[in-house]
C-alpha positions as CSV (number, residue, x, y, z in Angstrom):
1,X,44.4,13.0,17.3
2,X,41.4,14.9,18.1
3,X,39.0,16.0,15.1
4,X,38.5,20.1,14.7
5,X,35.2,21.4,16.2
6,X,32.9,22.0,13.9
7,X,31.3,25.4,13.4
8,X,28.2,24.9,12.8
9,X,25.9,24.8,15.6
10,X,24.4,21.1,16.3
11,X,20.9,19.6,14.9
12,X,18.6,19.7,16.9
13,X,16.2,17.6,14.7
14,X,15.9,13.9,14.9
15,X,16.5,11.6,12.7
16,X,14.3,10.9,9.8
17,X,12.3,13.7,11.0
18,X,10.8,16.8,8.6
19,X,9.2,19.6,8.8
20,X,7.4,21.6,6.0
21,X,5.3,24.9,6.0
22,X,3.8,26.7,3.2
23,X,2.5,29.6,3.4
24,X,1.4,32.8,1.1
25,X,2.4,36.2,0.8
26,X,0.9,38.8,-1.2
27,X,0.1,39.5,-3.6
28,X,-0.7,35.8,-3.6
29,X,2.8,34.2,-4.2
30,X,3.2,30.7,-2.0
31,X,6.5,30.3,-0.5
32,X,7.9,27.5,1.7
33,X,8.9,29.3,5.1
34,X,9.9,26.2,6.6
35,X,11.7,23.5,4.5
36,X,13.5,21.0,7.1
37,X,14.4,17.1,6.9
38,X,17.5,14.4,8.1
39,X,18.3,11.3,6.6
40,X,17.0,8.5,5.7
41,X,13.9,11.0,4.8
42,X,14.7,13.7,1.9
43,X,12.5,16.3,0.4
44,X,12.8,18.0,-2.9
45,X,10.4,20.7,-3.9
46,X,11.2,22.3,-7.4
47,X,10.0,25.9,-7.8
48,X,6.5,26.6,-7.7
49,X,4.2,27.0,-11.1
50,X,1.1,28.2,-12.2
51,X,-2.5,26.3,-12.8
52,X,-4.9,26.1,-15.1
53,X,-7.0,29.5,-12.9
54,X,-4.1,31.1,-12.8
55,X,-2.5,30.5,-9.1
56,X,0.5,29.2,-7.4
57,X,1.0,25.7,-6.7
58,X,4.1,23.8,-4.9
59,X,5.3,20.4,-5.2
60,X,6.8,18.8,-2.9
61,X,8.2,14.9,-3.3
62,X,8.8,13.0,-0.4
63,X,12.1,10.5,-0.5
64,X,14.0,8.5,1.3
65,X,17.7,8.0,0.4
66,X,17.9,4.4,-1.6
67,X,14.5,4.4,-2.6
68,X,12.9,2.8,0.0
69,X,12.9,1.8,4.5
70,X,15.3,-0.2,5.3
71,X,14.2,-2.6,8.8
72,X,13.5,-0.3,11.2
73,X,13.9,2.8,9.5
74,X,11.5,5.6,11.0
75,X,10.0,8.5,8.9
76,X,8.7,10.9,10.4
77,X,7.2,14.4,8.6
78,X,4.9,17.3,9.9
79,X,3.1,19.4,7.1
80,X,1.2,23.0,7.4
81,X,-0.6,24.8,4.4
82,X,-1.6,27.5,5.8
83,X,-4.9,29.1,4.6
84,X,-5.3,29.6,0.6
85,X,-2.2,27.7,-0.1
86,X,-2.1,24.5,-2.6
87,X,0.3,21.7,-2.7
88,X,1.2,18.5,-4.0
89,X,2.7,16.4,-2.4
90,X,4.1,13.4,-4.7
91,X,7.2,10.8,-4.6
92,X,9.8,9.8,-7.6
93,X,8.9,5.9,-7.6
94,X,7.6,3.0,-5.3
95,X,9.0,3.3,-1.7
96,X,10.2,-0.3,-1.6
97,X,10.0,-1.7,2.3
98,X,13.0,-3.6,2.1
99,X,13.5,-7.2,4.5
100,X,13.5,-7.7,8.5
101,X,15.8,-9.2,10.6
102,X,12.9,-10.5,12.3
103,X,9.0,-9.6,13.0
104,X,10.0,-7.4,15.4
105,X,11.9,-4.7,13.9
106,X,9.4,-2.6,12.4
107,X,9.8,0.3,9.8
108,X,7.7,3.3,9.9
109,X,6.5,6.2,8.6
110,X,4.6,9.1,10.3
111,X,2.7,11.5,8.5
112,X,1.1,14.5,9.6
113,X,-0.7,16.9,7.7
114,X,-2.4,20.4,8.9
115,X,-5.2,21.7,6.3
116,X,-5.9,25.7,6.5
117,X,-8.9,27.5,5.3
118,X,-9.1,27.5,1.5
119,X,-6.3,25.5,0.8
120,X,-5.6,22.2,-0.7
121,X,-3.8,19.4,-1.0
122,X,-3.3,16.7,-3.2
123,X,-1.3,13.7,-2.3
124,X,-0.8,11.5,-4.8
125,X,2.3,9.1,-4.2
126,X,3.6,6.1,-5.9
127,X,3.0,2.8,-4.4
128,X,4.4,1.2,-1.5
129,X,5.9,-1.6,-2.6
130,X,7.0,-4.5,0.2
131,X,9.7,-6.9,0.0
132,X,9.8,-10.4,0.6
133,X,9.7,-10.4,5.2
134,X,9.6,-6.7,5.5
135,X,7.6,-5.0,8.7
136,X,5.7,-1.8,7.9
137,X,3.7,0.5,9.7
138,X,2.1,3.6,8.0
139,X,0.0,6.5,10.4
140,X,-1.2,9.3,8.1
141,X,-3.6,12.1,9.8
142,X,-5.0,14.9,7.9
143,X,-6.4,18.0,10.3
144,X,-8.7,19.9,8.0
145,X,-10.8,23.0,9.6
146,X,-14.4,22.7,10.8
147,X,-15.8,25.0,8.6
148,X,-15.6,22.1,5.8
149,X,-13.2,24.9,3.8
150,X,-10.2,22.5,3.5
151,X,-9.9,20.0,0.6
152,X,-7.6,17.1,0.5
153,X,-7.2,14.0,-2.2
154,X,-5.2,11.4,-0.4
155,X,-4.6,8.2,-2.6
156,X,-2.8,5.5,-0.6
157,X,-2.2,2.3,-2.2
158,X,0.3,-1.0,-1.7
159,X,1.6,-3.7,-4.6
160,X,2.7,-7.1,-4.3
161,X,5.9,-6.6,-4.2
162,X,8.6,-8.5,-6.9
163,X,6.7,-10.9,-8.3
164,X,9.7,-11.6,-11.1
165,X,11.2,-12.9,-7.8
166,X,8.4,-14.8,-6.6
167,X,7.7,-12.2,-4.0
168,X,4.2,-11.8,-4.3
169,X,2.5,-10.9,-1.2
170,X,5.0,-12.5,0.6
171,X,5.6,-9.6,3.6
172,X,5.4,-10.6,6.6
173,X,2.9,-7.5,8.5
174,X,1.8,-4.7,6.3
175,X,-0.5,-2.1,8.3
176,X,-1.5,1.0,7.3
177,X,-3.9,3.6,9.2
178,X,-5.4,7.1,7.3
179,X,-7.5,9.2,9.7
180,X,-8.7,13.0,9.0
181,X,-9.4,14.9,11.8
182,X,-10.9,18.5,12.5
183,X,-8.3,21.1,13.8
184,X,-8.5,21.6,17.4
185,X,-5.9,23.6,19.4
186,X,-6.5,21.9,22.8
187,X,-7.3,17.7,21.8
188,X,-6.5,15.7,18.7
189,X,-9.4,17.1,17.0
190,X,-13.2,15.3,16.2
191,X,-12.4,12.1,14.3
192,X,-14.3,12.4,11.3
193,X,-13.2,9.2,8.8
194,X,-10.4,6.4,9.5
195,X,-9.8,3.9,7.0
196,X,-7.4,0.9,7.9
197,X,-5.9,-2.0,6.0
198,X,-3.7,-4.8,7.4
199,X,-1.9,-7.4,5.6
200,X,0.3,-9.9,7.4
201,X,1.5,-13.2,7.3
202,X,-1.1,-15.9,9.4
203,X,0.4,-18.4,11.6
204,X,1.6,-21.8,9.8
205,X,-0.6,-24.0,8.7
206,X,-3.0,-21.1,7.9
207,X,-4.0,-19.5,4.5
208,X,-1.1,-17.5,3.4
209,X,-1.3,-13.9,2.2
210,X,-0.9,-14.9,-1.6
211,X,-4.2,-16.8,-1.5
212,X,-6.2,-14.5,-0.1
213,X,-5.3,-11.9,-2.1
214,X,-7.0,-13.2,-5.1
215,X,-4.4,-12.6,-7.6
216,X,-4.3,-8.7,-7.2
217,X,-1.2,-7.6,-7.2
218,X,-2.5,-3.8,-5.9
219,X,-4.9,-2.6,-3.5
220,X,-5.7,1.0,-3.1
221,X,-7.5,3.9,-1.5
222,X,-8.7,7.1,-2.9
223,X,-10.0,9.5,0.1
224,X,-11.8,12.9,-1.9
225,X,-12.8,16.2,0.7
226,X,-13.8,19.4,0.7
227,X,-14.7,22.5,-1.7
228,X,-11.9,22.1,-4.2
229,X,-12.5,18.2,-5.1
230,X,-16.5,18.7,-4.5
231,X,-16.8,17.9,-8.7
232,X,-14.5,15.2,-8.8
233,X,-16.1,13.2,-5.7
234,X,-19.6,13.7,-7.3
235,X,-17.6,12.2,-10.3
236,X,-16.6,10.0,-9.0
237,X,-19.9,8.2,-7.5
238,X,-21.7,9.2,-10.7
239,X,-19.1,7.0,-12.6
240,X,-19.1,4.5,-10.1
241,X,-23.4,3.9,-10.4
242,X,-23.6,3.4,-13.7
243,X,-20.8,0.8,-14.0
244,X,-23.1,-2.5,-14.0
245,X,-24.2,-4.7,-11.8
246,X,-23.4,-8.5,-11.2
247,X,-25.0,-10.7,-12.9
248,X,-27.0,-7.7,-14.4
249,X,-27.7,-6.2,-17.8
250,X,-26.0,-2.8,-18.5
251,X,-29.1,-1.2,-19.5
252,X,-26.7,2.3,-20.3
253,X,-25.7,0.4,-23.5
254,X,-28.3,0.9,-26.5
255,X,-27.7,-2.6,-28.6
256,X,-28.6,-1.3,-31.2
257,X,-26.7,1.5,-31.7
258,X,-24.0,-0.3,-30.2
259,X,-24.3,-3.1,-33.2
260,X,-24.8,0.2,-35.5
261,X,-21.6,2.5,-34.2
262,X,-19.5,-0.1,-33.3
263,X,-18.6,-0.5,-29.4
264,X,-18.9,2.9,-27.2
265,X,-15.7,4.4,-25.3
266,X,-17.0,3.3,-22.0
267,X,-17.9,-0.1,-23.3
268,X,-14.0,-0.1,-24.3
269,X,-13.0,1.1,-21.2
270,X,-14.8,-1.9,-19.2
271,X,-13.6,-4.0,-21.3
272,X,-10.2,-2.8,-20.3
273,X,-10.8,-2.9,-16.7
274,X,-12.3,-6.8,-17.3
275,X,-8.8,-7.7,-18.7
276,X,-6.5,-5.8,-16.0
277,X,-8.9,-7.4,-13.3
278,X,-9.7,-4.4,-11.5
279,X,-12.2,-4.0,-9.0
280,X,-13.4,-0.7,-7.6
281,X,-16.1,0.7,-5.5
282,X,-16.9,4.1,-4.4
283,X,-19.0,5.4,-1.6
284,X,-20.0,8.8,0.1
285,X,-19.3,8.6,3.9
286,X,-19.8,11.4,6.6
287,X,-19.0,14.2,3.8
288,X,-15.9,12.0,2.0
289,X,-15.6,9.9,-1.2
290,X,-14.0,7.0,-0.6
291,X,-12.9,5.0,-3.6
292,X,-11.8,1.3,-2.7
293,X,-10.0,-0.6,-6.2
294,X,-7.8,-3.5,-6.7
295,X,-6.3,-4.6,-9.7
296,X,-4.1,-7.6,-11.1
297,X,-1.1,-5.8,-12.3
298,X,0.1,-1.9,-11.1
299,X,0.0,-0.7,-14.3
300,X,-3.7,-1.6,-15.5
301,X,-4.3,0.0,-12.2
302,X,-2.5,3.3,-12.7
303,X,-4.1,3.6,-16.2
304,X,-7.5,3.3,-14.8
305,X,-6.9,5.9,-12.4
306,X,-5.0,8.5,-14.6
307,X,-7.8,7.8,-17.5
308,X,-10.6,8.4,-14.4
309,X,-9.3,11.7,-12.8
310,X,-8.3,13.1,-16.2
311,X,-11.4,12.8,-17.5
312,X,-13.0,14.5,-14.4
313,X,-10.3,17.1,-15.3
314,X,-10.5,18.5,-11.8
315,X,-6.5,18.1,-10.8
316,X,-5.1,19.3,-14.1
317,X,-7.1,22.7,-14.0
318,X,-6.2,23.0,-10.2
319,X,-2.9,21.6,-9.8
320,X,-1.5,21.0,-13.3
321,X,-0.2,18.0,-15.0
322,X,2.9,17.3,-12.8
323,X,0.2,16.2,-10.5
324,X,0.2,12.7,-12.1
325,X,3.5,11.9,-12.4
326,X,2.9,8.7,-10.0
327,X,0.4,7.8,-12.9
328,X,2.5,7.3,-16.0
């Protein structure tokens, strides 16, 4: 018995592949004129809302159906803001890289993102998070215009794993690649930053991941551009110089009005970051912030990020609040 033809003209996009384009209309609303995606990827984008100055901003989360890749899953997403148009861009929890048949079968995830003129985005996504022998391979580009009139915040971070399952660091390759590029019609575009990080499993006999890793159970990067975020990466470096040195006195304390007031709020916060082990460092390279920062548990570093950018206030005036939903 034959099944009935269907009516509905076939797909003709691939699997795990997506498409979305956003782009405004006057008299300045932002609509999504392309909204496209097939399983295992899913995209949900609730309707858009007002910021603090008063104009439209999207969000977009990026899924995959059962919360994570399973072996050799390929995503596989293209992205446009078209000039003047803000999104973000989050996720509804970690994307859990779940185990390999064997080192060979790799999941991935392709991300490409196209920056117009006066618009910006900011991607702030949950953690990957990678299961005991699971193969992962991340390629993210970001094509913002010469000019320097795009803005992007791209944070990009990875955690141990299950460690209530003794699955700390024990993945077997973990590589991911960020790269912003200028928009060019005819070629890839200029490179104008890449920033890489690979963790994998060493031969045996070797150093295995867990001991290298030096108890952090996250590692992340922050990646701050253009006009929009110009406050925030100066923030950001500001913030960063006057934490103190090693094996240095932290002559921004006063003693003794320290003794006299009782300890300061940024004495308090340092303290905090002492006992959730985080490390950070931040740097300006070829026009870019780049924040580096590891931590011992997820959450001491998601409450030093949400306690940095807040205070900045930067996101919540531009984007609103929903913005840091990976950071609660």
């Amino acid at each position: 018995m034959s099944l009935p033809k269907s009516p509905f003209a076939p797909s003709s996009s691939l699997p795990g592949t997506g498409e979305l384009v956003l782009c405004l209309l006057p008299p300045g609303k932002q609509v999504l004129q392309t909204f496209t995606y097939q399983y295992p990827l899913k995209l949900i984008a609730p309707d858009p809302h007002h910021s603090g100055d008063d104009k439209h901003v999207t969000i977009a989360f990026l899924l995959t159906y059962g919360g994570g890749l399973v072996g050799g899953d390929q995503i596989s997403l293209k992205i446009e803001l078209q000039d003047a148009t803000r999104l973000v861009l989050l996720t509804q929890g970690s994307t859990k890289i779940f185990k390999s048949p064997n080192r060979s079968v790799v999941s991935r995830q392709v991300l490409d993102v196209r920056v117009g003129s006066l618009a910006a985005l900011c991607y702030l996504p949950d953690p990957t998070q990678p299961f005991a022998e699971s193969v992962y391979e991340q390629r993210q580009t970001f094509y913002v215009e010469p000019n320097g009139s795009s803005s992007l915040l791209v944070l990009d971070w990875v955690s141990e794993g299950r460690r209530a399952r003794g699955e700390s660091w024990t993945l077997w390759n973990w590589n991911g690649r960020n790269e912003v590029r200028e928009i060019d019609e005819r070629s890839k575009g200029r490179l104008l930053l890449r920033d890489a990080v690979s963790l994998h499993q060493d031969d045996p006999g070797a150093t295995e991941l867990p001991g290298k890793t030096d108890n952090m159970g996250v590692f992340g990067t922050l990646i701050v551009y253009g006009p929009v975020f110009k406050e925030l990466a100066e923030f950001l470096v500001q913030e960063f110089s006057s934490q103190p040195r090693i094996g240095a006195k932290n002559w921004a304390v006063n003693e003794t009005s320290a003794q006299n007031e009782g300890t300061t709020h940024a004495e308090l916060a340092r303290q905090r970051e002492q006992q959730d082990g985080l490390l950070w460092t931040a740097a300006n390279v070829r026009g870019f912030v780049l924040v580096k920062f590891g931590a011992t548990e997820l959450d001491g570093a998601k409450r030093w990020l949400r306690e940095l950018l807040k205070k900045e206030g930067t996101i919540e005036k531009t984007f609103g609040h929903q913005a840091f939903l990976c950071l609660r």
